[in-house]
C-alpha positions, 0 to 999 in steps of 0.5 A, a space after each residue: 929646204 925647197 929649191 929656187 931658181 932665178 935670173 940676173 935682171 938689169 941692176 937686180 934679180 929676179 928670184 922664183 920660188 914655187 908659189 911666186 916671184 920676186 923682184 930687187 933692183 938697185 934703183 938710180 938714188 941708191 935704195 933696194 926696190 922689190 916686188 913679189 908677184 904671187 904665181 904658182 908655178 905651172 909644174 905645180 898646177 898640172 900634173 901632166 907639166 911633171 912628167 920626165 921629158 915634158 917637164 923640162 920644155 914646161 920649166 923652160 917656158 915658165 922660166 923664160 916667161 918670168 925672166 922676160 917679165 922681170 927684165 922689162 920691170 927692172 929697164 922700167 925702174 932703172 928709167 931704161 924703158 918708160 914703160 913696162 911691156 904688156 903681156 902680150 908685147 912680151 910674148 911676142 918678144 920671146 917669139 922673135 927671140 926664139 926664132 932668130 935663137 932657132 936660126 942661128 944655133 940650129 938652122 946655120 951650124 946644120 948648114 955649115 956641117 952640110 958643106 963638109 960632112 954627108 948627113 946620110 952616111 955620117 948622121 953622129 959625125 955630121 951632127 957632132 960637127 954642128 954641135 962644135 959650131 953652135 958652140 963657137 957661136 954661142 962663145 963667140 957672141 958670150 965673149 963679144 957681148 961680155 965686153 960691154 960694161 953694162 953686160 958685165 954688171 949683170 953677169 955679176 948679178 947673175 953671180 950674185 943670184 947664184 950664191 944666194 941661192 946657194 945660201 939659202 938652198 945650204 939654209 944658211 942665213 942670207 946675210 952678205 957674208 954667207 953669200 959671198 962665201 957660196 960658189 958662183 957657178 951653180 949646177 942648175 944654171 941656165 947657162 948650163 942648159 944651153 951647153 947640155 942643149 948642144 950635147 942633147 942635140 948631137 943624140 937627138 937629130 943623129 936619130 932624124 930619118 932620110 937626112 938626106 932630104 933638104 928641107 927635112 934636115 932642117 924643118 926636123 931639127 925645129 920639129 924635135 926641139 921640145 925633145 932637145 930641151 926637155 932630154 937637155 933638161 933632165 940631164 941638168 936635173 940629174 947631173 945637179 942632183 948625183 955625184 957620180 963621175 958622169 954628173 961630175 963631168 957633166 957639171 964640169 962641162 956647165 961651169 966652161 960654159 958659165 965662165 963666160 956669164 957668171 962674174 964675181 959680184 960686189 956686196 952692194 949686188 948680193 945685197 939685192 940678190 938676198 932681198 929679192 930671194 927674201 921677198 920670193 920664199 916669203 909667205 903668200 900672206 906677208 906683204 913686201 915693202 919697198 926698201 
């Protein structure tokens, strides 16, 4: 059974298979509108976008691309948005997305490290202090946003994109009862990136040469990003795959982390969540209707 990946989308779910993409979203008078995008992956198309280390920073980007695509088509369906953002629009979205993401879990926690510790006579320590600072940023903005009553709705379709990919990874069939029954958290969760991100990066940076220069200290950290993610995501291709205590313990530390963005999700959500995979792992050639 091949692997899928996906992501919660507003009132729906994106699923992403090898070949495709689809999309289910619960509509305002109560049907199942999905969609499927034919897309072969880029890992699938180069051979270079499967190398170790490469290929984490090529999955990251062609996730993201497909997450924020199926993010503005569901506001679109769900009347939150009048119309669909472009290509373009889009990208330039994850561009200023990525930048105040590199200001406030890189460029700030490296700041505030500075004022307490000395990063060129305790490079590890300096560090692994700014590691536990973005991950109280990064909890504390989880548990503010996770209060809100829309947030918490797709937090649950997130649970309910995990257990249906669980399903159909174990090759159960995908009714609503098989799904429900599937962990919520999942080893290979977004979530879980970022959480191996922040550990990547204690190793990573604590390698950076002359700290003690300023503009180095933070221009570096943006410099070996591509080497952060793409450690962070071999990390979470092994930790998914082996059952040793250093995976386990690795999966431990992922599931902390989804606790703040994975929810227990309703029948009628796994509903959506068994379409949308249904509609991804379909053959090219069969068309998808709209329920």
């Amino acid at each position: 059974m091949k692997q899928i990946g996906g992501s919660a989308a507003l009132e729906g779910v994106m699923m992403k298979a090898s070949d495709a993409w689809a999309l289910a979203v619960r509509l305002p008078d109560g049907s199942i509108h999905v969609e499927r995008h034919e897309e072969t992956a880029l890992a699938q198309r180069f051979a270079w976008a499967r190398w170790p280390l490469v290929r984490g920073v090529v999955a990251l980007f062609d996730a993201l691309s497909v997450s924020y695509r199926a993010l503005s088509r569901s506001a679109q369906l769900v009347g939150e948005e009048e119309e669909e953002l472009s290509r373009g629009a889009l990208y330039a979205t994850m561009a200023v997305s990525t930048l105040i993401g590199i200001a406030l879990f890189i460029l700030l926690p490296a700041g505030i490290s500075r004022v307490f510790v000395d990063a060129a006579a305790h490079p590890v320590l300096f560090n692994a202090l700014a590691g536990v600072f973005k991950a109280l940023i990064l909890v504390g903005y989880l548990v503010m946003i996770g209060r809100l009553p829309d947030i918490q709705r797709f937090f649950m379709y997130h649970g309910a994109e995990h257990k249906a990919i669980a399903a159909y990874e174990a090759g159960l069939e995908l009714t609503v009862e098989n799904v429900r029954a599937q962990p919520a958290y999942h080893p290979r969760c977004g979530t879980t990136f970022i959480a191996f991100v922040i550990l990547s990066s204690i190793v990573v940076y604590s390698l950076l040469p002359r700290p003690d220069v300023l503009w180095w200290l933070f221009l570096g950290r943006v410099a070996l990003l591509p080497v952060v993610a793409g450690v962070a995501f071999e990390l979470l291709r092994f930790s998914a795959t082996h059952t040793d205590p250093i995976s386990r313990a690795l999966r431990w530390i992922g599931y902390r982390f989804q606790m703040l963005t994975v929810k227990e999700p309703t029948d009628d959500m796994i509903e959506v969540a068994i379409e949308s995979t249904k509609a991804a792992v379909a053959a090219r050639a069969k068309a998808v209707a709209v329920a």
